[in-house]
N, C-alpha and C positions, 0 to 999 in steps of 0.2 A: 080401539083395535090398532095391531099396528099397521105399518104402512105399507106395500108393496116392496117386496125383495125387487131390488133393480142392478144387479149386478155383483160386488163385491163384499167377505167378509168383513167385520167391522177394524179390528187389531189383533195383532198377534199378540199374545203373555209377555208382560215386560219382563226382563231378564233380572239373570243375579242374582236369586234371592239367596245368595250367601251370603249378603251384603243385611249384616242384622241389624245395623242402624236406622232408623226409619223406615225398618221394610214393609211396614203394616202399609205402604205405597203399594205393594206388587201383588195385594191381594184385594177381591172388592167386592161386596154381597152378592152379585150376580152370578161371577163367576163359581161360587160357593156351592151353588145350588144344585143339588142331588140332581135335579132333573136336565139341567141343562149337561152337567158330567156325563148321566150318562146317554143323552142327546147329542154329544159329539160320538161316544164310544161307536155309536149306534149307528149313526150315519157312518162314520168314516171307514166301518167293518161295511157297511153293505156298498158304499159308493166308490173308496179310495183304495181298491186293491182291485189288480189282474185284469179281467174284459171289461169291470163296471168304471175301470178308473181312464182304461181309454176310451170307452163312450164316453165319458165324461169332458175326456181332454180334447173332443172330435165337438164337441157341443159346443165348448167355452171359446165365447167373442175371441176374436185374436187380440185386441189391446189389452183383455185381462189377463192372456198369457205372458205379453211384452211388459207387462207391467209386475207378473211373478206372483200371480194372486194364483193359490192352488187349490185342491180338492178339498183338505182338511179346513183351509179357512173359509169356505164356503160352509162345509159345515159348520164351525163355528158362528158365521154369520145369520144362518138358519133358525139356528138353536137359540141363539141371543132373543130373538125376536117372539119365536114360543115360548120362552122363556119369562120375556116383560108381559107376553097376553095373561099368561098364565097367572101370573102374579098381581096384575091387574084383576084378573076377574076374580080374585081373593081378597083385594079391596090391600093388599101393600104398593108401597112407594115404589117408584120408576127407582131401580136398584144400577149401580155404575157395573160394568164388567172389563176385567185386565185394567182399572183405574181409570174409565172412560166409563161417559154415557153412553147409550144406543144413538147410533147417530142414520140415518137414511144412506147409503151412495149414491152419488152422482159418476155414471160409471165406472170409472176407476179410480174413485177417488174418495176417502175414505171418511174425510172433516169438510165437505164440500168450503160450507162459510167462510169457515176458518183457514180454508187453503187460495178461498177467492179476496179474501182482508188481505194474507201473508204478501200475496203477489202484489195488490195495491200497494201495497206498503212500498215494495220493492220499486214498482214503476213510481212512485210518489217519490222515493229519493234520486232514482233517476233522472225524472224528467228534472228536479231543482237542481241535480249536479250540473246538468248539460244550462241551464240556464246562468247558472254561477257561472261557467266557464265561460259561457259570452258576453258576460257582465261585470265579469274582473281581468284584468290584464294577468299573465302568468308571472311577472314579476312581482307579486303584492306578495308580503313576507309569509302569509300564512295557503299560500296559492297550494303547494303542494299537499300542504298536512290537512286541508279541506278537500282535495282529489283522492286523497289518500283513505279518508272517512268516505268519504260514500262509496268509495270500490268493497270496503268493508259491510256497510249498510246494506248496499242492494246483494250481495252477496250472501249474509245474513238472510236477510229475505227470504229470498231462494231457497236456502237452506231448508227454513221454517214452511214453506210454499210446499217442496217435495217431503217434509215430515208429515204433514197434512195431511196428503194425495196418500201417501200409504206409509206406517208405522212400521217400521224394521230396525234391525240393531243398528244400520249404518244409518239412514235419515234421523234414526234419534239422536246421535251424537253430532252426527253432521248443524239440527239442531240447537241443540246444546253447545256446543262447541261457538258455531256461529253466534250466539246471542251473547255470551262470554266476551268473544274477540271484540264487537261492538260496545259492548259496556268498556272494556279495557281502554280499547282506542278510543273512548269519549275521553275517561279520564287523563290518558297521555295529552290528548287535545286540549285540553284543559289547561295542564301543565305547559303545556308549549306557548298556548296564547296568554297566561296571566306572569309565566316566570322564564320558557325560556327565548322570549324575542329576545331580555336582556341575557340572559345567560342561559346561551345555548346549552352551555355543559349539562345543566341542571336536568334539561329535556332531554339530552341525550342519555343519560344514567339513570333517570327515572323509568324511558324507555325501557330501557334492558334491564331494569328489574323486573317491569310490567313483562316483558318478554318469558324470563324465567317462570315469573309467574304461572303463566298460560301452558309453559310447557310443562310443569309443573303437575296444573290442574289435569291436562290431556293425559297424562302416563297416570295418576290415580286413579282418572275414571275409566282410562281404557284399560290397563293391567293389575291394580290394584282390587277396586269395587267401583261401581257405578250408584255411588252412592247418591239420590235425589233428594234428600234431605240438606246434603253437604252442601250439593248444587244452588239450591234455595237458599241458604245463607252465604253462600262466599257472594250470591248474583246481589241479594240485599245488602251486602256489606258496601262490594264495585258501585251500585247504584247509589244508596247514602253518599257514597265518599264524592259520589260525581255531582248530586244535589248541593252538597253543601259548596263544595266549592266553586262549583259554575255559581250559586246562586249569592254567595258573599263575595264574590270579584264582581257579581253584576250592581248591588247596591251597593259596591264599596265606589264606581265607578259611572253609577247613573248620573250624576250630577256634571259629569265632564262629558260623560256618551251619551245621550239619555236616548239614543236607539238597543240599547242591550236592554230592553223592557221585554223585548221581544226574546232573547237568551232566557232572559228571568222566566217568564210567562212560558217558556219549553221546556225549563226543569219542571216548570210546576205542574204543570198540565201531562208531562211524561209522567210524574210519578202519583200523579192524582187519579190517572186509567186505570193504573193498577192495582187501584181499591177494588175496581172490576173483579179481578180475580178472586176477591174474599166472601164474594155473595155469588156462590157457584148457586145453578140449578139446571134442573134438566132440561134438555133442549125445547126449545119452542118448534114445533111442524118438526121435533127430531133432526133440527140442522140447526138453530140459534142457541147459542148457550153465551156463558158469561165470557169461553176465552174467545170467542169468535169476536162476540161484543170487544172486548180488548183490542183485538186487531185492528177492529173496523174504526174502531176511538182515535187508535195512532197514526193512523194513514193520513190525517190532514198536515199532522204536527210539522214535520219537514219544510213547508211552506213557509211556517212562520220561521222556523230556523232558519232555514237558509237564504231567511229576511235579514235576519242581523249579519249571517256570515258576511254575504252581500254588501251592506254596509260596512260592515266592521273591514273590510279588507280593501275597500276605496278609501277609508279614513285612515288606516296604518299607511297606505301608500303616498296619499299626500302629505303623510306627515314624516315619512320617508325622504317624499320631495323634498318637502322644505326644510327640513335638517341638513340633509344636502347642498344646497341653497344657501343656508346659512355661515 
């Protein structure tokens, strides 16, 4: 049976489907369903029009109004759920709808787990930024481009934190967007610490290609198509590019550093979660699923990075010093 309606609908229909690439994304058995169509029709004629729509709006909690949850996705939320009983007692599979599971809310919030990982995530690179910062002097060569990554990160977060709590066109790019900028700026970061301490220029030009890039990708997927396929491989593409080369500066250099085990062991373990994501299934208690698990997998990782940063930026510094010195 399902569980207890406890406030909000599930998601809204993801958008664009003029976007014919990959669009078999924007449709999903559930949503399909004769019954559930016309279980929105039905509700939203008898609840979302004229005196039944301001009883309606005289009923609903005030944080689901501030939050912009309205009549027809309540009905959507309704229907989702008669919808899984229904299909349940006919012996077929937990069916996804708008390309999502049926998930429970946690009152206004629409991926409870997954928006309570996002935020860990968030406060997980906070708290090691604010710790770097009382643990390396603002002078160490890479002091800035490490403040600079976590304004990014925890930002990100966020992003992904308010995609969670409720699915709209703007937290989904907000999103997207943010998860992009983070991969990007790893790679810059990258670039900065293996090529351009010696040669700024290198970091500076790579930058601002990265830069283009991004603005790039933004004007596609906002004026162009929102295409989620495209999304999926430029993020695999950024991500490989960022594996390989954090992970062959760190054995090219363990024998001279041998605390960048710790670098090593954070590409591997970032892109090892995200095997996560390829054994999807339906939620467990309707709130656990495989991207929430994801979330939950990355929130430690920062700890170990910003192990090495830490190190690495007291080691550049005295070796700053004593060049100096020299």
């Amino acid at each position: 049976m399902r569980p207890p309606i406890v406030g909000l609908s599930l998601v809204t229909p993801l958008l664009l489907a003029s976007c014919n690439v990959f669009s078999g994304a924007l449709g999903s058995s559930g949503d399909e369903q004769p019954f559930y169509r016309n279980c929105i029709n039905n509700c939203s004629r008898r609840f979302c029009f004229g005196d039944a729509l301001s009883k309606f709006v005289a009923r609903q909690p005030l944080y689901m109004r501030l939050t912009g949850w309205d009549c027809v996705e309540e009905c959507r939320y309704g229907c989702m759920w008669r919808t899984v009983d229904l299909l349940q007692e006919a012996g077929y599979d937990i069916p996804q709808f708008h390309g999502k599971w049926p998930f429970v809310r946690w009152l206004c919030i629409q991926e409870p787990l997954s928006a309570i990982f996002s935020a860990l995530n968030g406060f997980s690179y906070l708290f090691m930024a604010r710790r770097y910062r009382a643990s390396v002097p603002s002078t160490a060569p890479t002091y800035t481009t490490v403040v600079r990554f976590s304004a990014v990160a925890v930002l990100a977060w966020c992003f992904s934190f308010a995609y969670h709590c409720k699915d709209t066109p703007l937290t989904e790019r907000m999103d997207y967007f943010g998860a992009t900028s983070l991969l990007l700026y790893s790679v810059y970061f990258c670039c900065m610490r293996t090529l351009g301490l010696q040669h700024p220029w290198v970091a500076k030009y790579f930058g601002c290609l990265l830069l283009i890039v991004f603005g790039l990708h933004i004007f596609y997927m906002s004026y162009v198509c929102f295409d989620y396929g495209y999304n999926m491989l430029l993020s695999i593409a950024i991500g490989m590019l960022n594996l390989l080369w954090w992970s062959g500066w760190c054995v090219s250099t363990l024998s001279t550093r041998p605390y960048v085990w710790r670098c090593l062991l954070t590409m591997l373990c970032l892109h090892g979660v995200f095997l996560l994501e390829l054994f999807d299934f339906s939620p467990l208690l309707w709130a656990l699923d495989a991207h929430a698990l994801w979330h939950l997998s990355t929130a430690p990782i920062p700890l170990l990075f910003y192990g090495f940063l830490i190190e690495d930026s007291r080691c550049l510094l005295r070796e700053e010093e004593l060049h100096k010195f020299l």
